[in-house]
C-alpha positions as CSV (number, residue, x, y, z in Angstrom):
1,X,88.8,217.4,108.3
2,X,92.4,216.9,107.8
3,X,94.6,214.5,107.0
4,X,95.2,213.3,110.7
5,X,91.1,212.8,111.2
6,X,90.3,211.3,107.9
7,X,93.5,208.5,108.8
8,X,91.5,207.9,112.2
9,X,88.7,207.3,111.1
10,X,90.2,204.5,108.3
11,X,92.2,202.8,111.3
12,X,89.0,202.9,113.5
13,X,87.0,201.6,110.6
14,X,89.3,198.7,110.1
15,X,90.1,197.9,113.4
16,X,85.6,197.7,113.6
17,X,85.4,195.4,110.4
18,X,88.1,193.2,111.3
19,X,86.5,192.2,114.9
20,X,83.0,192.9,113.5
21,X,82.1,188.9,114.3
22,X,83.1,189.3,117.6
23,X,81.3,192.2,118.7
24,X,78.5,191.7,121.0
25,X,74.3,192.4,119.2
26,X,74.2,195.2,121.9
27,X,77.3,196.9,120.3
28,X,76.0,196.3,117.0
29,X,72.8,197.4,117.6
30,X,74.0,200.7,119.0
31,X,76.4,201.3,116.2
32,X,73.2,200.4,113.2
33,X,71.3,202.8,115.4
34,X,74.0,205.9,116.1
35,X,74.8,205.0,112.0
36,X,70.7,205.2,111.1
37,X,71.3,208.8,113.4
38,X,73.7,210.4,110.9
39,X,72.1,209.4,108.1
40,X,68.8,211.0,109.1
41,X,71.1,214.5,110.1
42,X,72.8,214.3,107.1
43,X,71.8,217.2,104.4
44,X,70.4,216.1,101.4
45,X,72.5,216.4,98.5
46,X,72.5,220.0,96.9
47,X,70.9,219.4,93.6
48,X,73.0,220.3,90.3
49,X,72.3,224.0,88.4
50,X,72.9,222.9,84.9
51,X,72.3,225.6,82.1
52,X,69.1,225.9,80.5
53,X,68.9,224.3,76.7
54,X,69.7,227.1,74.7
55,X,68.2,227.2,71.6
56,X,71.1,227.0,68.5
57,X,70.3,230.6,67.1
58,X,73.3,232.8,66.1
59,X,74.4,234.3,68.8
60,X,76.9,237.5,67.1
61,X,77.9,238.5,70.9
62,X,79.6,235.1,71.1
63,X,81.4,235.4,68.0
64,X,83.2,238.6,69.1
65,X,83.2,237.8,72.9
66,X,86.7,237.7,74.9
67,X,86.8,234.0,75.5
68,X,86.7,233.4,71.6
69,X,89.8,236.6,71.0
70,X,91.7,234.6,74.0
71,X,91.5,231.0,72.8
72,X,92.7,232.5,69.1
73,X,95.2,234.4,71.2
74,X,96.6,231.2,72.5
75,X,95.8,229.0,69.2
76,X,97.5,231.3,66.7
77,X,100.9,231.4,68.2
78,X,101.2,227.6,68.2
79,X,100.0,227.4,64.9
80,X,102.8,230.0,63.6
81,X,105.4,228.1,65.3
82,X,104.1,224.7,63.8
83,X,103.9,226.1,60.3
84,X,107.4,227.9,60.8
85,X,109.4,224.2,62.2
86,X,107.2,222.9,58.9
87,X,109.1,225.6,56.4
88,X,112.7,224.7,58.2
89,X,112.1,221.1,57.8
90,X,111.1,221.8,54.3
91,X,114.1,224.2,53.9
92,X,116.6,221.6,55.6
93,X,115.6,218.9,53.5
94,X,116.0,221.0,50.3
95,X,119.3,222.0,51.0
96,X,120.0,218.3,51.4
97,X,119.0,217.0,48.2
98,X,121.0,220.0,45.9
99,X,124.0,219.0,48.1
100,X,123.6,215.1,47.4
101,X,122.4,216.2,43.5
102,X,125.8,218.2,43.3
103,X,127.7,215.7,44.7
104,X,126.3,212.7,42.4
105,X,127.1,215.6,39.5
106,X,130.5,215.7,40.1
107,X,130.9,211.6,40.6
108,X,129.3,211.4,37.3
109,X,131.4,214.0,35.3
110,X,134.8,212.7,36.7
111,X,137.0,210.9,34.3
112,X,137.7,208.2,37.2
113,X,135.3,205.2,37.0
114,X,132.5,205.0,39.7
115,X,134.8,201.6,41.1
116,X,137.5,203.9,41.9
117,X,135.7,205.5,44.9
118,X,135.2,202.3,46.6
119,X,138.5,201.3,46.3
120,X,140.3,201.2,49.7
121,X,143.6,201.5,47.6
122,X,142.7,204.4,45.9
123,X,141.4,206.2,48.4
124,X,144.4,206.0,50.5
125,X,146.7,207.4,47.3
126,X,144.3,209.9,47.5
127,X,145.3,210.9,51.0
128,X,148.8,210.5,50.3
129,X,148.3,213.1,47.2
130,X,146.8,215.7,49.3
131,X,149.1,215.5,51.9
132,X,152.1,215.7,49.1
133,X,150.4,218.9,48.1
134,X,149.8,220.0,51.5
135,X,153.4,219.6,52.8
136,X,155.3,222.3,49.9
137,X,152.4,225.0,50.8
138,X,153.5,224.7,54.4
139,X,157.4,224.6,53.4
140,X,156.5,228.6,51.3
């Protein structure tokens, strides 16, 4: 059946239940009969081939069958890349902490007190020293 079949046959079915109370017995009778009909043609219901129990011996063909060499085909790739986006996250994070270690090294072993750097003040002197030193370079 296609599409255009299986959306007659829902119109017609509605179309039936909606004026169901006002269809005469002799329609209904006929339809309970042609509906008794089908049911009687209709093929009974193939039954379902399941597998035998097997019994849970070791099976050494299994172990070394295709399916098991193409699920570990498909497993150990993902697994290489999840262990390798592990290491760069490990890697990244790392590299992070020896740059914040180095940088709290330096704060420490300056001779300027740790209130300096927040200093809005000092920070602009700052950015007027480097561009004073800056500014002869350029001039050479």
């Amino acid at each position: 059946m296609n599409t255009d079949d299986i959306n007659l046959a829902y119109k017609i079915r509605h179309a039936l239940n909606e004026n169901l109370d006002n269809l005469p017995a002799s329609t209904t009778d006929r339809l309970a009969a042609a509906r008794a009909q089908a049911l009687a043609r209709k093929k009974a219901d193939a039954p379902v081939r399941g597998r035998a129990p097997q019994r849970a011996t070791f099976d050494l063909g299994a172990l070394f069958s295709m399916q098991w060499v193409a699920r570990a085909a498909v497993v150990a790739p993902l697994l290489a890349m999840v262990a390798g986006m592990v290491g760069v996250y490990q890697y990244e994070r790392e590299q992070r902490v020896a740059e914040l270690a180095e940088l709290d090294a330096a704060v420490l072993s300056d001779d300027l007190p740790l209130t300096a750097y927040t200093d809005h003040g000092f920070n602009a002197y700052l950015a007027q020293q480097q561009q004073a030193q800056q500014q002869p370079q350029r001039a050479q």
